[in-house]
C-alpha positions in Angstrom: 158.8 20.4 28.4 157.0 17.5 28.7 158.5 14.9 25.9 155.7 12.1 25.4 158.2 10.1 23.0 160.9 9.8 25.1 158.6 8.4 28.4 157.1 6.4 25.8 160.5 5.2 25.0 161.5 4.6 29.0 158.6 3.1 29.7 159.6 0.2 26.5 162.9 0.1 27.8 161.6 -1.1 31.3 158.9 -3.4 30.2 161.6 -5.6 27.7 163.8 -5.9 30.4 161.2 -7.0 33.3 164.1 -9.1 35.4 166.4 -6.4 35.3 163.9 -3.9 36.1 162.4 -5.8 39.2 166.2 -6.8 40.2 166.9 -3.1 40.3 163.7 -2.2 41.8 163.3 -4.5 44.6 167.1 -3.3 45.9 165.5 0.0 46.3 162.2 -1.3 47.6 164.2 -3.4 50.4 166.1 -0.5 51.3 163.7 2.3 52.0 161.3 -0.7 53.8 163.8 -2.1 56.0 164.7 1.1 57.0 161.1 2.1 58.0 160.6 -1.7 59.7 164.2 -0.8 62.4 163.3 2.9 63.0 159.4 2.0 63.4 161.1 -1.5 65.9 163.1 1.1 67.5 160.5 3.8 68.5 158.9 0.7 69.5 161.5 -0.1 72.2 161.7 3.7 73.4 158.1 3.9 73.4 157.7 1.0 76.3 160.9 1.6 77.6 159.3 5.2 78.2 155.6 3.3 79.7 157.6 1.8 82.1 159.5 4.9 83.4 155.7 7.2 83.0 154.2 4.2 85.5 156.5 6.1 88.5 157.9 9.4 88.8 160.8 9.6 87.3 162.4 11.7 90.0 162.5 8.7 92.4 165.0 7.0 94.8 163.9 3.6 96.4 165.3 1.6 99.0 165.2 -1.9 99.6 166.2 -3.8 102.9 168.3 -6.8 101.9 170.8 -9.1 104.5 174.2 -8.3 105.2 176.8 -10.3 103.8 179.7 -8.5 105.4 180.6 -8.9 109.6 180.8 -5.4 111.3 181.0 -4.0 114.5 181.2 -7.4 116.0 177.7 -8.6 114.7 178.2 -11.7 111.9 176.8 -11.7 108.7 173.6 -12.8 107.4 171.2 -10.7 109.2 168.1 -9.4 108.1 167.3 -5.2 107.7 164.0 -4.3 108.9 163.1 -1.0 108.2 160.2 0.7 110.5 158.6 4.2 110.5 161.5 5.7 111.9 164.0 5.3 109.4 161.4 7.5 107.6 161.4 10.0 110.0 165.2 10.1 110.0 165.5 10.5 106.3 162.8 13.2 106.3 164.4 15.0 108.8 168.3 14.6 107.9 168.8 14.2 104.3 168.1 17.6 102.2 166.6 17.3 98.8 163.8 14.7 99.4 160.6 15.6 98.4 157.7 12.8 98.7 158.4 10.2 100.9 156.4 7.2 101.0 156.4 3.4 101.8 155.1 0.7 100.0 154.5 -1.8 103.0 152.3 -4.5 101.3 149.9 -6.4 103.9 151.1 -10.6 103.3 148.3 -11.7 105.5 145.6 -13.7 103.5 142.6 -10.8 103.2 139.1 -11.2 101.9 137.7 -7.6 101.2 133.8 -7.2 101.2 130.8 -4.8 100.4 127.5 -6.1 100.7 127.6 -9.1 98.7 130.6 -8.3 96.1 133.7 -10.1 97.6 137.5 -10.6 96.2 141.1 -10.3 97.0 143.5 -7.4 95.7 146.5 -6.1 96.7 146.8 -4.4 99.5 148.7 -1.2 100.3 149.7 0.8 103.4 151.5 4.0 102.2 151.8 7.7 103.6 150.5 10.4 101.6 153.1 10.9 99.3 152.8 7.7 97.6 150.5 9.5 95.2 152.8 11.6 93.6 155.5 8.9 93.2 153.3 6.5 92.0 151.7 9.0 89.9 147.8 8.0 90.4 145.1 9.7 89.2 142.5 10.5 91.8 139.5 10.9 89.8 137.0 11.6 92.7 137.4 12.2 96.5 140.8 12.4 98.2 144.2 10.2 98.9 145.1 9.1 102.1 146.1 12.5 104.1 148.5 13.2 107.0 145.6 13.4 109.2 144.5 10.1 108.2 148.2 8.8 109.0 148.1 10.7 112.5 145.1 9.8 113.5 145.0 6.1 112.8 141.5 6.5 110.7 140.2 3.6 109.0 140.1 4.9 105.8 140.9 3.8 102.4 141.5 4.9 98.5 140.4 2.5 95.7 141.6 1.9 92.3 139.0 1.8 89.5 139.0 -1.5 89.0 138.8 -2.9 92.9 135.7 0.0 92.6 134.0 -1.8 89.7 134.3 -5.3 91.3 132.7 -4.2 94.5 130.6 -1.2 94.0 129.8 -2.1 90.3 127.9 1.1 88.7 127.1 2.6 93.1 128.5 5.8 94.2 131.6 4.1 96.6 132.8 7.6 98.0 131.7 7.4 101.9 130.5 3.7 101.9 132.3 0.9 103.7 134.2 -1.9 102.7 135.3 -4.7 104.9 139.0 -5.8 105.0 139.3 -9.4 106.9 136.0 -8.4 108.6 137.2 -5.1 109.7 135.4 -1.8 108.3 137.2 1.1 106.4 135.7 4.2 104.9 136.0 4.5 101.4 137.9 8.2 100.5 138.7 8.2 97.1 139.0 6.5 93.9 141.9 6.8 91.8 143.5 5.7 88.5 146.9 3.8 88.1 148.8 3.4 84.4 150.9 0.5 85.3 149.3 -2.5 84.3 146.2 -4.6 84.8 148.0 -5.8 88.5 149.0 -1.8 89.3 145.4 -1.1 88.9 144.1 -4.1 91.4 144.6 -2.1 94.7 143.4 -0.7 98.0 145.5 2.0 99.7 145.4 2.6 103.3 147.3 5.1 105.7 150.2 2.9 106.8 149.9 3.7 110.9 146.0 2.4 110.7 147.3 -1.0 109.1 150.3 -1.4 111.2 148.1 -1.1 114.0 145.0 -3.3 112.7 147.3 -6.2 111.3 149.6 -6.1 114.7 152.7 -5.3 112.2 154.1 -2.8 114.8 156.4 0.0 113.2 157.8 -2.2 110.7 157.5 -1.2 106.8 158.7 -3.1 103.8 160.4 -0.5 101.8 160.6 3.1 101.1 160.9 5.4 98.6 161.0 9.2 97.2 160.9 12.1 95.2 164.1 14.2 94.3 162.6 17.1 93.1 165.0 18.3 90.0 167.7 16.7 91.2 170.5 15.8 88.5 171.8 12.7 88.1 174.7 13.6 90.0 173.2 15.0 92.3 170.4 12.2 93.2 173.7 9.5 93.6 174.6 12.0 96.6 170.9 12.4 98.0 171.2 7.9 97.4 174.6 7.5 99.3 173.6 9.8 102.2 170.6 7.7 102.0 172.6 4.5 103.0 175.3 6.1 105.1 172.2 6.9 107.3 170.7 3.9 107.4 173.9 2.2 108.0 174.3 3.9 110.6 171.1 3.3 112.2 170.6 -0.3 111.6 174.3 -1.3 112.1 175.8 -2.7 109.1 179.6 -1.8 106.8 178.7 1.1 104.2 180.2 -1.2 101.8 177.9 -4.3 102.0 175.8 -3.2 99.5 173.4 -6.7 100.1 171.9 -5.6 103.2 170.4 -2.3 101.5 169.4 -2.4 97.7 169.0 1.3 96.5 167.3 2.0 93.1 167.9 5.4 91.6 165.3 5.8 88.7 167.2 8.9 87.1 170.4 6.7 86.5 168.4 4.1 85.3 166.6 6.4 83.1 169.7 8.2 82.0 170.8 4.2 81.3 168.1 3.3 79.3 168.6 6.7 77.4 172.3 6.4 76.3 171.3 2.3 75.7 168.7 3.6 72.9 170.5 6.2 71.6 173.3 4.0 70.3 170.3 1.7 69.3 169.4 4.1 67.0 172.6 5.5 65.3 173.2 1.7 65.1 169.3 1.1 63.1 170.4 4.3 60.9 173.9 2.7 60.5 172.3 -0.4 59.0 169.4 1.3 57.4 171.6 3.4 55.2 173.8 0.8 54.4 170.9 -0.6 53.5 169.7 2.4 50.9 173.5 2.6 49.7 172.7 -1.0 48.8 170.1 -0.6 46.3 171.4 2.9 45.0 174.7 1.3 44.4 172.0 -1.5 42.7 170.8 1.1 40.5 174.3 2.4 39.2 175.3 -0.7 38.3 171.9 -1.4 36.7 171.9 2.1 34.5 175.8 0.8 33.3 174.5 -2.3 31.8 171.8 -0.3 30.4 174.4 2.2 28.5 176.3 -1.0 27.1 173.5 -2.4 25.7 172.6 0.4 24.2 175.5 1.4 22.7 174.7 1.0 19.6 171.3 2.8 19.5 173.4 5.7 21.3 175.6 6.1 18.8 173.0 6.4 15.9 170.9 8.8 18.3 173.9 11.2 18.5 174.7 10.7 14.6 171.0 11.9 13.9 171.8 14.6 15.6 170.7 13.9 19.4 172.4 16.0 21.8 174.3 15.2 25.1 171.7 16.6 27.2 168.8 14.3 25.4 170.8 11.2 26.0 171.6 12.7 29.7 168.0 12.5 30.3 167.0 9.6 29.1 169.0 7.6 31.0 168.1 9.9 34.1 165.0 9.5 33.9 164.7 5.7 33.7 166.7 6.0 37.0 164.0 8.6 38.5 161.2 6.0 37.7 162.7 3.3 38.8 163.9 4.7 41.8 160.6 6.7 43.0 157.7 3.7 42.0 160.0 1.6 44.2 160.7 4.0 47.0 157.5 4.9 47.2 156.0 1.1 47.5 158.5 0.5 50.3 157.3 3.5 52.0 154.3 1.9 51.9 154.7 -1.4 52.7 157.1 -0.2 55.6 154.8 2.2 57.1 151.3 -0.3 56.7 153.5 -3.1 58.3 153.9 -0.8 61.5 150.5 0.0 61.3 149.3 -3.3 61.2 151.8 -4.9 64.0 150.7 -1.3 66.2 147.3 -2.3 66.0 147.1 -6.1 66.6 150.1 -6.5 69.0 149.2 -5.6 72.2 151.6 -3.2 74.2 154.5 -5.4 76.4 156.7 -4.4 79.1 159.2 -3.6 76.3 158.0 -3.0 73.3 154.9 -0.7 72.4 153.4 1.1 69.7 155.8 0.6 66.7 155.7 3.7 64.4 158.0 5.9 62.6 157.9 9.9 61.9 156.2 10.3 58.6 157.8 13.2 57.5 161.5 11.2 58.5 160.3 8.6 56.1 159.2 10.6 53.1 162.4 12.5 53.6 164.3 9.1 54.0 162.4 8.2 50.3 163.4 11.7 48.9 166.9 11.1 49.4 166.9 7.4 48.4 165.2 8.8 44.8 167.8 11.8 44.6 170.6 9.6 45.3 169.5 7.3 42.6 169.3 10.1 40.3 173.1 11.0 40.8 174.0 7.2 40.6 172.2 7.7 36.9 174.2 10.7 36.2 177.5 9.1 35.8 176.6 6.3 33.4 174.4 9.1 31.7 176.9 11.0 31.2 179.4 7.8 30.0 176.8 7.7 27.0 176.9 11.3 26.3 180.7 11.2 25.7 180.3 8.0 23.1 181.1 8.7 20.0 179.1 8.4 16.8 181.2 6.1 14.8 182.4 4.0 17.6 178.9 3.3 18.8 178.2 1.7 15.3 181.2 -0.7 15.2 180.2 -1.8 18.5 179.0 -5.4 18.9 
């Protein structure tokens, strides 16, 4: 039953003693809050770690030519790798387990890109049809550059949203035509890009067309692909056949691994992963030290409390108060002080994420700091449940002081 008198009584207890209360208090406080601050800086982490990956699939192998740093075959060191169209065509052809195969051969040449009077410079692309699905763009109206487009040289082109707003502003672009370095291409499609303000800025166009309009030959500047559900295992075989074959064809030791540069997104992913997971047993490591902190806090706390009480114990129990009363009391000046200041560092914790979420725009590295509700209520429950039991045992100190011992003590 409810027993007005004796939270009448806690509450007296905890307003005389106002330093010792806070002292005890704040320990709790701190520990339930800095807990909530690491796991919320943590999901923060994950979550950009995880924009970066969602810009690309994550499926993805990509190869970079570099310059050989090793002599072979008679040939010294320090030449260049230039990659062309048919190193494509060989990988495509010879290497099971690649899906999407695409280049991203960006065109260097200084380009002015008009329609009608709207006029700027982005970054332009010339890719092969599967560069949609590794990039992962959203084509919100009309097409992507096609195989047709690639086979038959058309002067075609797909826009991001913003290159669309800067030239066509609020006119229909699908089937107008936009002018690279004076030269007219048909606009195809529109499409959407997650990965930054820069990975929205661009203009794709069928790599044979712009090979052949901006006298680049066969040449490409890198390439890359999809692995389908490939393991991790198995995408480092589909990688090292990958560079065995172009060793091959371009002449270089499989061992000079600075004249090819290949990038397996699934090991880096997988990485990442393992990095984060140790991130967070260490953030739980430290946050429950934390918690122990202030629980062991409130033990210590409730002991001083039976001592100087001692005295008023003992007459208590000689009026007749029984073990179980003078359990509770003590118990329950635990609960309070544990719970009020559990549940203000739940707060505090969670409207700090809140307010850092909503006024710190999303990095490279860090986005989006927030914790699991329920994990934090849960993380409070335990902290108050815990300080209950650390009540217990100088509770139950005072329940085993005896009458006429309490009233000699001094």
């Amino acid at each position: 039953m409810f027993d007005l008198d004796k939270w009448e009584e806690i509450f007296s207890s905890i307003s005389k003693n106002k330093l010792r209360t806070f002292l005890t208090a704040f320990s709790v406080f701190w520990g339930i809050f800095m807990l909530i601050i690491l796991l919320g800086a943590g999901n923060g982490l994950e979550n950009g770690l995880k924009n970066e990956f969602s810009n690309d699939a994550i499926n993805t192998i990509w190869v970079y030519s570099g310059m050989t740093s090793l002599p072979h075959n008679g040939m010294q060191p320090g030449r260049h790798i230039q990659f062309t169209n048919a190193d494509i065509d060989e990988i495509k052809r010879t290497v099971p387990g690649v899906q999407h195969i695409s280049t991203q051969t960006n065109i260097w040449t200084e380009t002015q890109v008009n329609y009608k009077n709207e006029e700027g410079s982005f970054e332009i692309r010339a890719s092969l049809p599967g560069h949609r699905h590794i990039e992962k763009l959203e084509v919100y109206e009309g097409r992507f550059i096609n195989q047709a487009d690639v086979m038959g040289f058309r002067k075609v082109t797909a826009l991001s949203k913003s290159v669309k707003a800067a030239l066509f502003k609020d006119e229909d672009a699908i089937g107008k035509y936009i002018r690279i370095n004076n030269i007219p291409f048909k606009v195809i499609g529109l499409f959407d890009d997650s990965g930054g303000e820069k990975g929205r800025e661009q203009i794709y166009l069928p790599i044979s067309t712009a090979q052949k309009v901006f006298n680049m030959k066969t040449n490409i500047n890198n390439f890359m692909m999809t692995v389908n559900t490939a393991s991790l295992e198995e995408s480092n075989a589909i990688a090292e056949k990958i560079r065995k074959k172009v060793a091959e064809r371009h002449n270089f030791a499989l061992d000079d691994r600075n004249a090819v540069f290949i990038s397996n997104k699934i090991e880096e992913l997988k990485m990442f992963t393992n990095i984060f997971d140790g991130v967070k047993i260490f953030i739980w490591i430290i946050g429950i030290g934390t918690i122990i902190a202030g629980i062991v806090g409130v033990s210590n706390i409730m002991t001083i409390v039976v001592k100087e009480r001692t005295k008023e114990i003992g007459i208590r129990k000689a009026l007749g108060a029984t073990p179980f009363s003078v359990v509770s009391l003590i118990v329950q000046e635990a609960i309070v002080i544990t719970s009020v200041a559990g549940y203000f560092g739940l707060v505090a914790g969670v409207g700090l994420l809140e307010l850092v979420s909503k006024n710190t725009p999303p990095t490279q590295f860090f986005d989006r700091p927030e914790v699991d509700i329920m994990i934090a209520v849960y993380a409070t429950i335990l902290l108050v449940v815990a300080g209950t039991i650390a009540g217990i045992f100088p509770a139950m100190k005072a329940a085993e002081i005896k009458p006429i011992v309490a009233l000699r003590d001094e």
